[in-house]
C-alpha positions as CSV (number, residue, x, y, z in Angstrom):
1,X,64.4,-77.6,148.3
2,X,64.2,-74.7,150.8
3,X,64.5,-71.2,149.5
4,X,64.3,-68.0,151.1
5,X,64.9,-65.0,148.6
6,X,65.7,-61.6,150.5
7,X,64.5,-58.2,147.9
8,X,64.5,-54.4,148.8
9,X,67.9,-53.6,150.0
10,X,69.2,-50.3,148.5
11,X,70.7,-46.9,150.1
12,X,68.7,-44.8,151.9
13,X,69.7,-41.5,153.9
14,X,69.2,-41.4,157.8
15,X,66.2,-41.1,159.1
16,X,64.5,-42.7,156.3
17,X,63.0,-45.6,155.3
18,X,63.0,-49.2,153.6
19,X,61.2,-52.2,153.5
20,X,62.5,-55.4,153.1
21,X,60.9,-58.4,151.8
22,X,61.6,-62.2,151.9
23,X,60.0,-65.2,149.5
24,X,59.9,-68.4,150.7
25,X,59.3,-71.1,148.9
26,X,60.1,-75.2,148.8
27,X,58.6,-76.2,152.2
28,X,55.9,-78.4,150.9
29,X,57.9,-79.9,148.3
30,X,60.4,-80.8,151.2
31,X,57.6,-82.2,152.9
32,X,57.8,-79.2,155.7
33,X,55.4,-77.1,156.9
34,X,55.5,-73.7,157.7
35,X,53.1,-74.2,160.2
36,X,56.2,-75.1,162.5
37,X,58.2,-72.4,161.5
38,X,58.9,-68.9,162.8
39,X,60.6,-67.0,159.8
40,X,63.0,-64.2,161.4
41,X,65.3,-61.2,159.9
42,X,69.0,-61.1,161.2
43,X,72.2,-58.3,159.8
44,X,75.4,-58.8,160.1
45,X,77.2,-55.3,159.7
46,X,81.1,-55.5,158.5
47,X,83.2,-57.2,161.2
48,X,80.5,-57.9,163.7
49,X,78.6,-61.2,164.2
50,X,75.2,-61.9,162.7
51,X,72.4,-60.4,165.2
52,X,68.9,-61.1,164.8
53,X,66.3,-58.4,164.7
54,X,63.0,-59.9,164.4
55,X,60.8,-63.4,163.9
56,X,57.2,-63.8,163.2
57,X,55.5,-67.2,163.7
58,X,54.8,-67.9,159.6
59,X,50.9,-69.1,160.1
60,X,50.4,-67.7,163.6
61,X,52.0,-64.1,162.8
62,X,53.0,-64.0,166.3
63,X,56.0,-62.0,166.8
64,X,59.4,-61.4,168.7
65,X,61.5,-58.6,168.3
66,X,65.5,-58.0,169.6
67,X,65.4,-54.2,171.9
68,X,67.3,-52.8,169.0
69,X,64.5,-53.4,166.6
70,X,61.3,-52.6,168.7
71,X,59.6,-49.3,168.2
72,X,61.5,-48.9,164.4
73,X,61.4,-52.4,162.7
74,X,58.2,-54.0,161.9
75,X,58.4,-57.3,160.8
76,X,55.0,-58.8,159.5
77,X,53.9,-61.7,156.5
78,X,51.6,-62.5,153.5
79,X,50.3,-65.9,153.6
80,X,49.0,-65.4,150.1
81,X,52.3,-64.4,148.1
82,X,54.3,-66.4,150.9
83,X,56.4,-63.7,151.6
84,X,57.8,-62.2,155.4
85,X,58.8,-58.4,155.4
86,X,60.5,-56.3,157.4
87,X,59.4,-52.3,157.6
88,X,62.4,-50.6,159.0
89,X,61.6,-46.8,159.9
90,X,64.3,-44.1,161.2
91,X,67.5,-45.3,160.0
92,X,70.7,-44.5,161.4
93,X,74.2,-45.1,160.1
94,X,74.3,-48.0,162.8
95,X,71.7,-50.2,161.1
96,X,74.1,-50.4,157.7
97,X,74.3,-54.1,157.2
98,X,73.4,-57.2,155.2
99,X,69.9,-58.4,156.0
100,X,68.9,-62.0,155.7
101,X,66.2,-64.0,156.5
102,X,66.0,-67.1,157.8
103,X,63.7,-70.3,158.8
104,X,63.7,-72.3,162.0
105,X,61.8,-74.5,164.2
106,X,61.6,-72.4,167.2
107,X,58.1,-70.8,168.4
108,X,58.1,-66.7,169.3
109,X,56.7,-68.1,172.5
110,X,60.4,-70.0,172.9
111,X,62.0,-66.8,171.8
112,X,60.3,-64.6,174.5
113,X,61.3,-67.2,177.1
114,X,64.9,-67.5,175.6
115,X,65.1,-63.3,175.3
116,X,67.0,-63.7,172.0
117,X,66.6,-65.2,168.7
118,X,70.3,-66.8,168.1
119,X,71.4,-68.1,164.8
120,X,71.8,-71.3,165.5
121,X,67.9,-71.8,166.3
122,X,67.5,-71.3,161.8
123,X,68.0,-74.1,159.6
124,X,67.3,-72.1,156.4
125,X,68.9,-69.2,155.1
126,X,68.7,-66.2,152.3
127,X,71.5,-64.9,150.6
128,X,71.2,-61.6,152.3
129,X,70.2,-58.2,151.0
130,X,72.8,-55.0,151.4
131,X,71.2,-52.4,153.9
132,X,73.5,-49.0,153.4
133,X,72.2,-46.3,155.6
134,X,74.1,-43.2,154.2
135,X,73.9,-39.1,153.2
């Protein structure tokens, strides 16, 4: 079975930083590969819709990022520890959310075509990690 499990949430003041980090594990033993898969980070902040900030192509490490995450967010992966992370840098109040990552079929080359990276494009989903951005 699939799992993605999302780490390194906390509070942090604005202008600082966090890193996120997501473990992914049970591809193989579902007989998947994540050769074929682009693992991205999405938030949803309280009473707004999930958005998606950034993917990465798991073996390429090609990557796609939404404007709001370019020039802060970083999202990069360890093929080693199978793990994706997400460097976030210069926090504002406006990125306080729940992070999750997530698993789908969809190429960064699709992605750049397409302009976004909706939800529906991810089969598998974390549980989501609790961003506060706060003084």
């Amino acid at each position: 079975q699939v799992h993605l499990v999302e780490s390194g949430g906390g509070l942090v003041q604005p202008g600082g930083s966090l890193r996120l980090s997501c473990e992914v594990s049970g591809f193989e033993e579902s007989g998947l590969s994540l050769d074929y898969y682009c693992i991205g980070w999405f938030r949803q902040a309280p009473g707004q819709e999930r958005e998606g900030v950034a993917c990465i192509d798991f073996t390429k490490g090609s990557t796609f990022y939404e404007d709001s995450a370019k020039g802060r967010f970083t999202i990069a992966r360890d093929l080693a520890k199978n793990t994706a992370s997400l460097q976030m840098s210069s926090l504002e109040p406006e990125d306080t959310a729940v992070y999750y990552c997530a698993a789908g079929s969809t190429s960064t080359a699709v992605l750049q075509a397409v302009g976004s990276m909706p939800p529906r494009f991810y089969d598998y989903w974390g549980q989501g990690t609790l961003v506060n951005v706060s003084s």
